[in-house]
C-alpha positions, 0 to 999 in steps of 0.5 A, spaced: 506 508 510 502 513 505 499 520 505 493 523 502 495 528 496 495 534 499 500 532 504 505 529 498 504 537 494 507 540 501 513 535 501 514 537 494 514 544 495 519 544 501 524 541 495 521 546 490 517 542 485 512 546 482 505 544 484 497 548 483 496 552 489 491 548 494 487 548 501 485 542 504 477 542 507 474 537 512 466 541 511 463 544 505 464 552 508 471 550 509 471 549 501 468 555 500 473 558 503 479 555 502 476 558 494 476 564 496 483 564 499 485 562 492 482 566 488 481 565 481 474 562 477 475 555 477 476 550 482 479 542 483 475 539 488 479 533 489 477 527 494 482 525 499 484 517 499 489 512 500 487 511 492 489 512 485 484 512 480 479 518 484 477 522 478 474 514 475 471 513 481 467 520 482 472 524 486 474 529 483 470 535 480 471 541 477 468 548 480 466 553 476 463 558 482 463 558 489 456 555 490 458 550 485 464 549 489 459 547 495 456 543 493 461 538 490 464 539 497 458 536 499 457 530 495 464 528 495 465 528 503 462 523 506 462 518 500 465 511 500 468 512 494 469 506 489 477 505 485 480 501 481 485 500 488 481 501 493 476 494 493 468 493 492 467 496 499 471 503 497 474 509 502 470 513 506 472 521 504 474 525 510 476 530 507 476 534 500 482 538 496 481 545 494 485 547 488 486 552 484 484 551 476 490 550 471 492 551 465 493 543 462 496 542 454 500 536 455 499 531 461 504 526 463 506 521 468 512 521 472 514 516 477 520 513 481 520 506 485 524 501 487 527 495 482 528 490 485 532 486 480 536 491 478 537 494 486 536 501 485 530 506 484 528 507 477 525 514 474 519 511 469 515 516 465 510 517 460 506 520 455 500 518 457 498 522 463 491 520 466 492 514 464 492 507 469 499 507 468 497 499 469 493 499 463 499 503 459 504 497 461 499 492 459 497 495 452 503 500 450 509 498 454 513 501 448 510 509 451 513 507 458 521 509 459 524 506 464 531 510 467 535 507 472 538 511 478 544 508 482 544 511 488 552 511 489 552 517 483 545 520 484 541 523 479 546 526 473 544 530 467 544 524 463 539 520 467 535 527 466 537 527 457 534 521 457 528 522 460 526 528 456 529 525 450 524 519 451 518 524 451 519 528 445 521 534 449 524 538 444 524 546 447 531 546 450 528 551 455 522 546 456 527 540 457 531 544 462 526 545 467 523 537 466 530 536 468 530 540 473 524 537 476 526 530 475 531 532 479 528 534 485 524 528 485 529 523 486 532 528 492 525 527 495 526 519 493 532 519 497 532 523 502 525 522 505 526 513 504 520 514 499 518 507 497 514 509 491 511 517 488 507 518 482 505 524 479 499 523 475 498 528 471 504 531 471 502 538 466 505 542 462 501 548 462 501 553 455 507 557 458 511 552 458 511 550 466 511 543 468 506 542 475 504 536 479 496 535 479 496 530 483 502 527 488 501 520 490 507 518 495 509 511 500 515 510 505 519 505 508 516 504 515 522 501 517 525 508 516 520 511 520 524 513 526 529 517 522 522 522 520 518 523 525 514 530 520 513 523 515 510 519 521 506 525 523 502 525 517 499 518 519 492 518 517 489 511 521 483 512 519 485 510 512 489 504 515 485 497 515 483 496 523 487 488 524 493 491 521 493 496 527 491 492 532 496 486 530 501 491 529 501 492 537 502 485 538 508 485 534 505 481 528 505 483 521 499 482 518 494 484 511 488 481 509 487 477 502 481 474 499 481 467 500 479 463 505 485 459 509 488 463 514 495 463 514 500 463 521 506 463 520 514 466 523 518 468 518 516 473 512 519 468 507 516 462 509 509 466 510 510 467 502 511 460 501 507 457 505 501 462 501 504 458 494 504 452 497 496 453 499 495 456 492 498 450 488 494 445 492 488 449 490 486 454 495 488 461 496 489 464 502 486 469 507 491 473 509 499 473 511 500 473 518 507 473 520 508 472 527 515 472 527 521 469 532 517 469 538 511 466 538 507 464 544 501 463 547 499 471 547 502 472 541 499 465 538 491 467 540 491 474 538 493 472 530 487 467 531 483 472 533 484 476 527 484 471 522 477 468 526 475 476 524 474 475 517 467 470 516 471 467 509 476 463 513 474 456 513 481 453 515 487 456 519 494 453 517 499 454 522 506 453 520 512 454 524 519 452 524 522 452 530 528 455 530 530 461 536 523 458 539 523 450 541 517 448 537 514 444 542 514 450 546 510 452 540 505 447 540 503 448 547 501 456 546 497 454 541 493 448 545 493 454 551 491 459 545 485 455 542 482 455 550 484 463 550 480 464 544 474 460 540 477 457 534 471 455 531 474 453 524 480 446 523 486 448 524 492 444 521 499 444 525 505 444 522 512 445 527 518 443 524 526 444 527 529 444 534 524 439 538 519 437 532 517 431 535 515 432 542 511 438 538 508 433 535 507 428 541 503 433 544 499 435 539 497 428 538 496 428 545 492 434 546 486 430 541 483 436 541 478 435 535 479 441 530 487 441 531 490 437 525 498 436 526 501 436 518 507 432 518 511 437 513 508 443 508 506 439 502 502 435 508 499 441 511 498 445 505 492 439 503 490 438 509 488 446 509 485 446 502 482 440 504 479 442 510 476 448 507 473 445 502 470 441 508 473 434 505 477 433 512 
């Protein structure tokens, strides 16, 4: 789950990370007055989306009068804006961020993820704040300092000392407080089962303060439950409408570009069966794992979500047989196809616990448009294949 910036910075301020003072707007007067509430002769009007990349796109704009402040706020709110993260077809803003103006002499980047393959989050920082971070790992790896953090030890003096060092702080005073602020972060990390934070810029002001300009924060939604104030900040207005919908079902679904609709229970053999369609030369329109309990239902709403996207040519269905009997399988998927009308081929492969009387049933079944596959090499071809309208 994500949250807009201004809902990261109140998160940063209940743990004293040092942020610009802000208002969220949803009209162009409630911006006006939120610029009066803040004072001062500048402001930031800032775009609120699930996105990086928003002042490239045309979502953040500097103010330097009430009326200007406006106007900005009416040319923002209500724009589909276009990122380097959000597709060609962009993000409807719904909302705008009044922020008052900052001092900025040096931007950096600061963020804290998980690595996998080392098994414990690790603290990235850079000096090239406002920069695609992306672009830097491409281009300038050597600029992107990279601390991992074990989680049995927590954050120590040490992990911070080698950030600053890496970033050529020198002021023993300047240090103190980057540390500091590292600090806490890690502790937001932690405590609120963060998956990802970034703050890009991260500035240091001409006094020798660090802020963060922007906030950019992801949980574990399995750990929702155990942080209901996080959930609370759900925007599902930012969320795709199928990945809601299929979540109701208990299906995990995200939609991809490619033009074979994928059924699958089990994350990791969803992830495997999508190689397995690209090594035959397709690419899959989406991961759909309907997990342990497939049946007819859950079967004929997976193929109403995928049938909602016009690029899917083919549907592979792969399922292993294993809590559920396959040929109780393939009966829900004869029932869903008369349930819902699947106008595309679709190639079945049911393996495990009953697999060939799955397979003599849907051999039975003649029903035209459904192909049993005998393994996934088999079913991935014939999926490619039916795609290119060659089966």
């Amino acid at each position: 789950m994500n949250v807009h910036e201004y809902q990261a910075k109140q998160i940063f301020q209940e743990y004293g990370v040092p942020t610009p003072r802000g208002i969220v707007a949803n009209t162009p007067d409630e911006a006006v007055k939120a610029a009066e509430e803040l004072g001062g002769n500048i402001w930031v009007v800032k775009a609120q989306i699930h996105a990086g990349g928003r002042g490239l796109g045309g979502g953040v704009k500097l103010a330097k009068s009430l009326d200007e402040v406006k106007q900005l706020a009416s040319e923002i709110l209500g724009m589909t804006l276009v990122t380097h993260q959000t597709g060609p077809e962009g993000k409807l803003v719904q909302k705008v961020y009044i922020e008052e103006g900052a001092d900025i002499k040096d931007e950096l980047y600061l963020g804290i993820v998980l690595d996998r393959a080392k098994e414990m989050p690790v603290i990235m920082a850079s000096t090239e704040g406002g920069m695609e971070i992306e672009k830097v790992a491409e281009e300038t790896p050597e600029k992107i300092i990279k601390v991992a953090v074990d989680p049995t030890i927590g954050f120590q003096g040490f992990h911070g000392r080698e950030l600053v060092f890496g970033l050529g702080i020198t002021d023993k005073n300047e240090q103190k407080k980057f540390i500091d602020f590292a600090s806490k972060l890690f502790k937001i990390y932690m405590d609120k089962d963060v998956e990802l934070i970034e703050i890009n810029p991260l500035i240091k002001t001409g006094e020798g303060e660090f802020l963060a300009l922007d906030g950019k924060m992801g949980f574990d939604d399995s750990a929702l439950y155990r942080h209901p104030e996080i959930e609370a900040m759900r925007d599902i207005s930012e969320e795709d409408p199928d990945e809601r919908e299929a979540a109701k079902y208990g299906l995990s679904y995200v939609a991809l570009d490619g033009e074979i609709g994928c059924m699958v229970n089990g994350a990791g053999l969803a992830m495997g069966t999508m190689d397995a369609i690209n090594y035959m030369g397709g690419t899959p329109a989406n991961f759909l794992d309907v997990g342990g309990k497939a049946n007819a239902e859950t079967v004929a709403k997976g193929f109403e979500i995928i049938l909602k996207n016009p690029k899917v040519k083919a549907i592979f269905v792969n399922i292993f047989g294993g809590i559920v009997r396959c040929d109780r399988i393939a009966n829900g998927i004869l029932e869903a196809t008369k349930m819902v009308d699947v106008n595309v081929p679709v190639i079945v492969r049911l393996d495990g616990t009953n697999a060939e009387e799955a397979a003599e049933i849907l051999k039975n079944a003649q029903i035209k448009n459904v192909i049993p596959a005998e393994d996934l090499a088999d079913g991935a071809a014939k999926a490619v294949a039916a795609a290119k309208g060659e089966l």
